[in-house]
Structures are given as C-alpha cells and as structure tokens.
C-alpha positions as CSV (number, residue, x, y, z in Angstrom):
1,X,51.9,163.7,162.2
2,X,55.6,164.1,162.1
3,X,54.8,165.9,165.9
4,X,53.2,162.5,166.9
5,X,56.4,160.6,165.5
6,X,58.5,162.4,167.3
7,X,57.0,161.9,170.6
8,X,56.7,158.4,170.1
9,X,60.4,157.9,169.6
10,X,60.9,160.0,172.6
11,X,58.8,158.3,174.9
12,X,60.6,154.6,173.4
13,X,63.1,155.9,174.3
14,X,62.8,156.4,177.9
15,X,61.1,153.5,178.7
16,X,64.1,151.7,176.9
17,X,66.1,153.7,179.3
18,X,64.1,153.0,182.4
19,X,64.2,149.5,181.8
20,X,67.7,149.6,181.6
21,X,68.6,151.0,184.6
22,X,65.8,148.6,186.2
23,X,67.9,145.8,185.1
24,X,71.1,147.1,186.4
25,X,69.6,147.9,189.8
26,X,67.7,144.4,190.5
27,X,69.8,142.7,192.5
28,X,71.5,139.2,191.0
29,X,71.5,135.7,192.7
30,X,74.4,134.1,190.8
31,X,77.2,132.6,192.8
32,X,80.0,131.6,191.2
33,X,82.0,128.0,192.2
34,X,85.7,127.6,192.3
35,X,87.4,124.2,191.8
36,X,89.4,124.5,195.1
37,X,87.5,126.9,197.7
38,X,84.0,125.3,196.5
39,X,82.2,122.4,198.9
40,X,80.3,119.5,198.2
41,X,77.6,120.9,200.1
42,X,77.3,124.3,197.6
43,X,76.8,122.0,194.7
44,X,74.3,120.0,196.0
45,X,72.5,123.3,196.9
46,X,72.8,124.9,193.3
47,X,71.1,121.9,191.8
48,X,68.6,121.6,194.3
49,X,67.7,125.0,193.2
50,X,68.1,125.2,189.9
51,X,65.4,125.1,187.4
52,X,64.4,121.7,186.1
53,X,64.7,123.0,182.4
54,X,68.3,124.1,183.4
55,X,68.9,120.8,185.0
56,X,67.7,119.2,182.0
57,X,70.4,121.4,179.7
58,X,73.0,120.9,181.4
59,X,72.7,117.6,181.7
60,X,72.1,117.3,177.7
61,X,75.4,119.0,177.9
62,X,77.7,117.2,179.9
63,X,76.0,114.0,178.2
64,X,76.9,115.3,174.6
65,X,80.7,116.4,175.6
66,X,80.6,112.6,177.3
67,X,79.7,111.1,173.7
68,X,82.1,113.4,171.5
69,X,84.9,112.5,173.9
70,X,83.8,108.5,173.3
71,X,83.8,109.4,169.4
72,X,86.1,111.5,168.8
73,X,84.3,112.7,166.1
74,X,80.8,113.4,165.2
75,X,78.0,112.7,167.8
76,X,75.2,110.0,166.6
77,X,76.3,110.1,163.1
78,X,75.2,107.2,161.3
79,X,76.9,105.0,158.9
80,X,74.5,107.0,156.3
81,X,76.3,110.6,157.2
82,X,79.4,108.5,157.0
83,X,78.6,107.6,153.4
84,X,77.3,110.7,152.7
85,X,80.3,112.4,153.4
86,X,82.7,110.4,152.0
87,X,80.3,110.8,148.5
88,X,80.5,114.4,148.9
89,X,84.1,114.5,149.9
90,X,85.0,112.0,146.5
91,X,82.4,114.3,144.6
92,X,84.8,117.4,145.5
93,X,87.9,116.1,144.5
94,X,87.0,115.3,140.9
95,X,85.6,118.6,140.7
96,X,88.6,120.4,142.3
97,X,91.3,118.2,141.2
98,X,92.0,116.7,144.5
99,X,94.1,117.5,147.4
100,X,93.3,117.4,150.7
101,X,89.8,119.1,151.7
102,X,90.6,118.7,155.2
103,X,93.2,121.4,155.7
104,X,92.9,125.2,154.8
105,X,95.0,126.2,151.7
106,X,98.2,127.8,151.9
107,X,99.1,130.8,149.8
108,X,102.5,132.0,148.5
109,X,102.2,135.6,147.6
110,X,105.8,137.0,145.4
111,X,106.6,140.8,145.1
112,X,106.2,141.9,141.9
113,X,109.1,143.3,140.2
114,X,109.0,147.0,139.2
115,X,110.4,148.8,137.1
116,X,112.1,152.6,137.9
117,X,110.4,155.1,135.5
118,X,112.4,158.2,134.7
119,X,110.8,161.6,134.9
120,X,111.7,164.0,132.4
C-alpha cells in the first residue's frame, strides 16, 4: 500500500509539472496600452474583443470608482448604515471611554531604569 502511495505522489507530481511548463510555453495574447504611444483605434479593438463578462466588470468598476469619487465616502450606503454606524460608533465610546475611533492609537514606550548589580 505504502508502494501504491508513493507512486501516486510521484505521478502528481509530474503531471503538476507538465502542466506547468505547458502554461509557461502557451503563448499569451495580452497587449499592454500606454497613455501616450497608445491610439484610439487600439482601444476600440481591445473592447471589441474582449469578453462580454470582462466588459461587464470593468464597467462595474469604473462605474463604482465614478460613485465613490461622487461620495466621497461609502458607495450606496443608506441613511440605515449611517445610523447604524453612528449607533455602533456612540456604543464604543461608552465602552472605551471615548476618544477618537477614527484614528489609530499612538503609543509612548519609556526605557526602564536599571539598576547596576555588583558581582562579587
């Protein structure tokens, strides 16, 4: 049984490895844009091509980074979450003893003083 094992691991194995170097020999299709050596025309033919699930994703994306930039806050949060939050945020406070919650804590760390101890 532990024979068996043993070639099972190894034959995992190289297929794992196999598949690796499949990967790394398939050739890629990605072309990369710049900002200033990049034409209209490129653009136009990266969309056309693109997968409509990617077209949909990005174009969640750019609509989300659209909103936040509107909001400058949180996207589609409801005057609920607003209460909600400001509950919680009051809630923590009393707990804590106030302060801001906002902001990370700053520490103040002293050397201890030591004393000398004489060997004898």
């Amino acid at each position: 049984m532990a024979a068996s094992l043993l070639r099972i691991g190894r034959l995992s194995c190289h297929l794992q490895a196999e598949g690796w170097i499949s990967l790394r020999a398939a050739p890629t299709a990605v072309s990369f844009g710049t900002k200033s050596g990049g034409s209209n025309k490129s653009k136009k033919n990266n969309t056309a091509q693109m997968d409509p699930i990617q077209k949909l994703f990005l174009d969640s994306i750019r609509q989300y980074s659209t909103k936040s930039q509107a909001t400058q806050g949180l996207v589609d949060a409801g005057l609920e979450y607003e209460k909600a939050l400001a509950e919680e945020i009051a809630k923590l406070q009393r707990i804590y003893g106030g302060g801001d919650l906002t902001s990370f804590p700053t520490f103040k760390f002293t050397e201890p003083t030591l004393d000398e101890v004489s060997q004898k």
